[in-house]
TORDREN-376087 format. One record per residue (C-alpha): residue in one letter; x, z, y. Coordinates in nm, 2 decimals, always signed. Layout:
# TORDREN-376087
r	X	Z	Y
A	X	Z	Y
...
# end
This chain:
# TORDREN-376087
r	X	Z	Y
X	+0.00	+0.00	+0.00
X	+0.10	-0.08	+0.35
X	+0.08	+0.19	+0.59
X	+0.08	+0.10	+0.96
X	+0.31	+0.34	+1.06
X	+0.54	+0.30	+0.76
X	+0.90	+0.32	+0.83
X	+0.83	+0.49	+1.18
X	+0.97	+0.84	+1.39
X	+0.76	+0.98	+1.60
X	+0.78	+1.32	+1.82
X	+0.45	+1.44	+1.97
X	+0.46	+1.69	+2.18
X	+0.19	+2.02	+2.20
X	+0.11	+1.91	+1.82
X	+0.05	+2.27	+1.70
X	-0.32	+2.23	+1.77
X	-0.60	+2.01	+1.89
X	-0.51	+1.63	+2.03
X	-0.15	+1.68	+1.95
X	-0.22	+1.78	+1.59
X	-0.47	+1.55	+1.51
X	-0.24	+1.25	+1.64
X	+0.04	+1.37	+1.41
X	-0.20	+1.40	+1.12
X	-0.30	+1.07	+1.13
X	+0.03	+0.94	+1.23
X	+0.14	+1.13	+0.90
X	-0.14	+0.97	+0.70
X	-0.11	+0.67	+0.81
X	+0.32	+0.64	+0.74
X	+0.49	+0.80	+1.02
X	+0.77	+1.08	+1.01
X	+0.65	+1.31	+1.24
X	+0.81	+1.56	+1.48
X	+0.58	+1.90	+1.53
X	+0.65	+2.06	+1.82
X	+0.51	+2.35	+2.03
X	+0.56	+2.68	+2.09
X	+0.32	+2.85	+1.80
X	+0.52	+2.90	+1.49
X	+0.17	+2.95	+1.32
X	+0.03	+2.64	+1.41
X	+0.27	+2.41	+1.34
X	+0.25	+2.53	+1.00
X	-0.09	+2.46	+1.00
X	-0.01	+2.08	+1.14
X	+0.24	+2.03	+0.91
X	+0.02	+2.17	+0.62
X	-0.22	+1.90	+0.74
X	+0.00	+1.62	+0.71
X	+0.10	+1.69	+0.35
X	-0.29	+1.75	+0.26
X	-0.32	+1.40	+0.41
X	-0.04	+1.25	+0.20
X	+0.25	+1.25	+0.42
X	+0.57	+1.42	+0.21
X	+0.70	+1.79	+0.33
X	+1.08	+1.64	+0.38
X	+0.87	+1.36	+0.64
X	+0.76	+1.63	+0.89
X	+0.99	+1.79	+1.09
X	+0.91	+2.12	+1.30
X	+1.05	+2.23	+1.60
X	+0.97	+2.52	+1.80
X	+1.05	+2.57	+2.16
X	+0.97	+2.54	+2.56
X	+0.92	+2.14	+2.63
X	+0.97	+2.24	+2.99
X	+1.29	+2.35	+2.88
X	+1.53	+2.01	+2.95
X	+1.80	+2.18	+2.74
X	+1.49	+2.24	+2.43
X	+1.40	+1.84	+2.54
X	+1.78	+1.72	+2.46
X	+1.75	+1.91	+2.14
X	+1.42	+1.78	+2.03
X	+1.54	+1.46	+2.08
X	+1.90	+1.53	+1.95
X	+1.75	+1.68	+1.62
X	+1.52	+1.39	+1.57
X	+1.79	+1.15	+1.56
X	+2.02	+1.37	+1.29
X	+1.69	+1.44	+1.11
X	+1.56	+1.01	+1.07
X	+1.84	+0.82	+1.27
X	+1.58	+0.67	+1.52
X	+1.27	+0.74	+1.73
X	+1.03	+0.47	+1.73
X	+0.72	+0.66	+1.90
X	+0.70	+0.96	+2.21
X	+0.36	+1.11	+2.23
X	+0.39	+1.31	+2.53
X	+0.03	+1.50	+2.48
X	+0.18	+1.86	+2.63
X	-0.01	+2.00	+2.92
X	-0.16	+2.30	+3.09
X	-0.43	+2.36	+3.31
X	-0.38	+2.65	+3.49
X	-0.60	+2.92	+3.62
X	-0.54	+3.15	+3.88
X	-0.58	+3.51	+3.76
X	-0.73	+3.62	+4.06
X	-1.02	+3.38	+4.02
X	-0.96	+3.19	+4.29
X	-1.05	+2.80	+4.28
X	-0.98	+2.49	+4.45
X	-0.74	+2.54	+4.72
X	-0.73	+2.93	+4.76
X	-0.54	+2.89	+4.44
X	-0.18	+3.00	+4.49
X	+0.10	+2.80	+4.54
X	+0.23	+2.86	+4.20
X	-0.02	+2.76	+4.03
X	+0.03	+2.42	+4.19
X	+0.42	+2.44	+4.10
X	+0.34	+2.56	+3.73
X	+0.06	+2.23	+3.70
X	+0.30	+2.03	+3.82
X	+0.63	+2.12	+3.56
X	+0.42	+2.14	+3.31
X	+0.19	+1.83	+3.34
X	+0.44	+1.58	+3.49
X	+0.82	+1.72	+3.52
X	+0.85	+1.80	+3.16
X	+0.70	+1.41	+3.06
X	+0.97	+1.27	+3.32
X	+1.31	+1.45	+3.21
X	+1.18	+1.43	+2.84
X	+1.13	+1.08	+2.87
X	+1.46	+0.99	+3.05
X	+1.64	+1.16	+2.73
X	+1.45	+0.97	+2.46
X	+1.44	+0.62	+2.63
X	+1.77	+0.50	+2.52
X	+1.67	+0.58	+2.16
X	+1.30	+0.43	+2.22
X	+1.45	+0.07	+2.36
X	+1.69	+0.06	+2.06
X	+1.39	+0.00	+1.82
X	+1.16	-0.18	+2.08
X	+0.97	+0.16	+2.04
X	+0.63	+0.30	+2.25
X	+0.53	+0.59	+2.46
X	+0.17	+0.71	+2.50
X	+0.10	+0.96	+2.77
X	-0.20	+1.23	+2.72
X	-0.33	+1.25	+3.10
X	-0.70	+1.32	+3.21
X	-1.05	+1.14	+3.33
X	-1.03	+1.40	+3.60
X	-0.71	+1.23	+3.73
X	-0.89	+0.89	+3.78
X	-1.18	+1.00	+4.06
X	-1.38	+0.82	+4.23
X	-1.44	+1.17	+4.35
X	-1.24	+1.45	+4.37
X	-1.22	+1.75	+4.17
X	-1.28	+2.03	+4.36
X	-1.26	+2.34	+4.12
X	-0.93	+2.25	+3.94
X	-0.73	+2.01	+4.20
X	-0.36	+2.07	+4.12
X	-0.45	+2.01	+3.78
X	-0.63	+1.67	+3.87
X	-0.34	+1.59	+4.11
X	-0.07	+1.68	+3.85
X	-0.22	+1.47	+3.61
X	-0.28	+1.16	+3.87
X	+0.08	+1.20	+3.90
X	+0.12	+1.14	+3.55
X	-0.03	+0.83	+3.55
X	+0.12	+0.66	+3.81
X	+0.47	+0.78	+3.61
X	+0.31	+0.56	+3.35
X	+0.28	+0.29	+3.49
X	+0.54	+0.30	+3.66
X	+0.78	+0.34	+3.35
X	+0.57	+0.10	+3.22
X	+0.65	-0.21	+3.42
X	+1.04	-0.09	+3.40
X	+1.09	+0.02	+3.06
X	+0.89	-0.30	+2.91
X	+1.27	-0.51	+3.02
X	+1.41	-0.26	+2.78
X	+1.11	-0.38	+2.48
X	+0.96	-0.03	+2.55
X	+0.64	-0.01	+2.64
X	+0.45	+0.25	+2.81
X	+0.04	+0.36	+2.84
X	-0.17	+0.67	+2.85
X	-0.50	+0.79	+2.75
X	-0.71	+0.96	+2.96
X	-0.97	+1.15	+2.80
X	-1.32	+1.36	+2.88
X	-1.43	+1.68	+2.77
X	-1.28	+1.74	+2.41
X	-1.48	+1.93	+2.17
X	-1.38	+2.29	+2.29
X	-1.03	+2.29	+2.41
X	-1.11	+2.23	+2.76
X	-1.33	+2.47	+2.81
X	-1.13	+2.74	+2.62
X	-0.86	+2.66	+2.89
X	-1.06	+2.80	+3.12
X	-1.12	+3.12	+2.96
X	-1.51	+3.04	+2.85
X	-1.56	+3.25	+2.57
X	-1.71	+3.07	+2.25
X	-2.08	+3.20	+2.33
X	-2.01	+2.97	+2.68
X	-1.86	+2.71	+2.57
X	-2.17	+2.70	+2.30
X	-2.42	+2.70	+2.65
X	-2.25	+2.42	+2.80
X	-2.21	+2.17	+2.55
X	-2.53	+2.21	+2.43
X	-2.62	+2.15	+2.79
X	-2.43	+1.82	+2.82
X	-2.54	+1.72	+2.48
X	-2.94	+1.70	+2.61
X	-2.84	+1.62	+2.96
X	-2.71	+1.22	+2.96
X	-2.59	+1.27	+3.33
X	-2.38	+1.47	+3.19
X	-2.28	+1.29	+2.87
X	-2.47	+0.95	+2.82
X	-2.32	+0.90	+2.41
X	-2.47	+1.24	+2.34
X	-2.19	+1.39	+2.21
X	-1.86	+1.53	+2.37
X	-1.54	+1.34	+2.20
X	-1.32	+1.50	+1.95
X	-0.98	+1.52	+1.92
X	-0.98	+1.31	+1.66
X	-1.16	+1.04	+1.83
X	-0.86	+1.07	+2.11
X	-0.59	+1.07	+1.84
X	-0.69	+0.72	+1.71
X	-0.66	+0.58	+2.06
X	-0.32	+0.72	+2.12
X	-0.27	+0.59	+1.73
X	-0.38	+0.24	+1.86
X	-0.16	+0.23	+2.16
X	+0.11	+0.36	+1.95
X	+0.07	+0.07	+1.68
X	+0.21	-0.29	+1.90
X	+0.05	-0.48	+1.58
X	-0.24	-0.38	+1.73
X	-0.21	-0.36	+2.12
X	+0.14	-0.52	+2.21
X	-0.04	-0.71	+2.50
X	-0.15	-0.31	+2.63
X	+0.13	-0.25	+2.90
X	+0.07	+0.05	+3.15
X	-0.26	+0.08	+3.15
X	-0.52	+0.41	+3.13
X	-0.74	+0.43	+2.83
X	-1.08	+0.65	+2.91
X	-1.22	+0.85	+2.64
X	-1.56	+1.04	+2.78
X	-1.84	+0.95	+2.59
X	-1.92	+0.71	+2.94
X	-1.92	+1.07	+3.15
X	-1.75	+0.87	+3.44
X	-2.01	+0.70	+3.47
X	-2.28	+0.94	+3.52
X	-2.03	+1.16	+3.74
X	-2.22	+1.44	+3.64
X	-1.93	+1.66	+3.60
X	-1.86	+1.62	+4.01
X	-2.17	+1.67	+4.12
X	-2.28	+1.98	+3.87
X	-2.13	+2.32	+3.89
X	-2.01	+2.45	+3.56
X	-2.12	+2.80	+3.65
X	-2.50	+2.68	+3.73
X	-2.57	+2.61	+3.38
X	-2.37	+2.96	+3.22
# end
């Protein structure tokens, strides 16, 4: 049987749970050594235990704990990769934060810091991590997708959560800007941008499971909220970022922004809603 990713490397980033994990199970299913890396010893052994169940081999997944806003933990990601497989042929750069103020604060009576820690951990840590593993990526012709957000894309702005939104619009300008200089090198560069995932976004926010419960089932019967009916998984991203990752499939895709959000854009009822009016 051929697999798709068969013969590939690739690192994804924050794949000790949600998005990340589910990318580097079906990566592994589908061929691919696969970096796991994060900071939760626990969950990567849950990632990598779901790779195996889904057929890839123990000695193809490779774990590797540490700080990916670390640029010294970056060069050794990368530099461990290499010794591990002798090439990298696919960077998922999926890690990211949103960030809450502790005091409660929203918008822009968030703190400075908060702004500083959105942007390290949502744009800085793709750039540096990125410069180290190019050289290695344009040696195989290889492909980088970037996990951003819907929230980054407007047309109106987020008022509740900005510095995330305005870290994230950073990202994707990264991409494409990479995109039209890497693609000399044979690299090429995109970036998904997805909706409300299953729970994970609201969980960032500190909703407890009883609220997240209240608010999906909200969107679920309110289509101006969600018009598919359903919120996307993180499964449903992972195939995208699978897609984009396979050039069989999408060689002709250069620096562009995939939305997944169930077609929430387009009932904007996320900008003009207040998540605390329906909790």
């Amino acid at each position: 049987m051929t697999f798709r990713f068969g013969g590939k490397v690739a690192i994804i980033t924050g794949s000790t749970s949600g998005i990340g994990r589910a990318t580097a199970v079906l990566m592994a299913k589908e061929g691919a050594k696969v970096v796991v890396t994060g900071r939760s010893e626990e969950g990567a052994k849950e990632t990598k235990k779901q790779c195996t169940e889904a057929g890839a081999s123990a000695l193809d997944i490779l774990v590797i704990l540490g700080d990916i806003g670390d640029e010294k933990f970056q060069k050794q990601l990368v530099d461990q990769t290499i010794e591990k497989f002798g090439k990298l042929n696919i960077l998922v750069n999926n890690a990211g934060a949103l960030h809450v103020d502790p005091s409660g604060a929203q918008g822009y009576d968030m703190a400075n810091e908060i702004l500083d820690k959105s942007m390290n951990d949502n744009f800085r840590s793709v750039f540096t991590l990125t410069k180290i593993a190019i050289p290695h990526l344009a040696a195989v012709k290889g492909d980088i997708v970037n996990v951003s957000t819907f929230l980054s894309l407007g047309p109106a702005g987020i008022k509740s959560m900005p510095y995330y939104a305005i870290s994230k619009a950073a990202l994707d300008h990264l991409s494409r800007s990479m995109a039209h200089e890497y693609i000399s090198k044979g690299v090429r560069v995109n970036s998904v941008n997805p909706g409300l995932v299953g729970t994970s976004f609201f969980a960032r926010l500190g909703f407890g499971e009883e609220r997240v419960r209240k608010m999906e089932d909200y969107m679920v019967k309110h289509p101006e909220w969600i018009p598919l009916g359903r919120v996307a998984s993180s499964e449903d991203v992972a195939k995208t970022i699978c897609f984009l990752a396979d050039r069989n499939s999408s060689e002709c895709i250069i620096g562009q922004n995939i939305v997944i959000d169930s077609g929430s854009r387009l009932a904007l009822g996320i900008d003009v809603s207040d998540f605390k009016d329906h909790l």
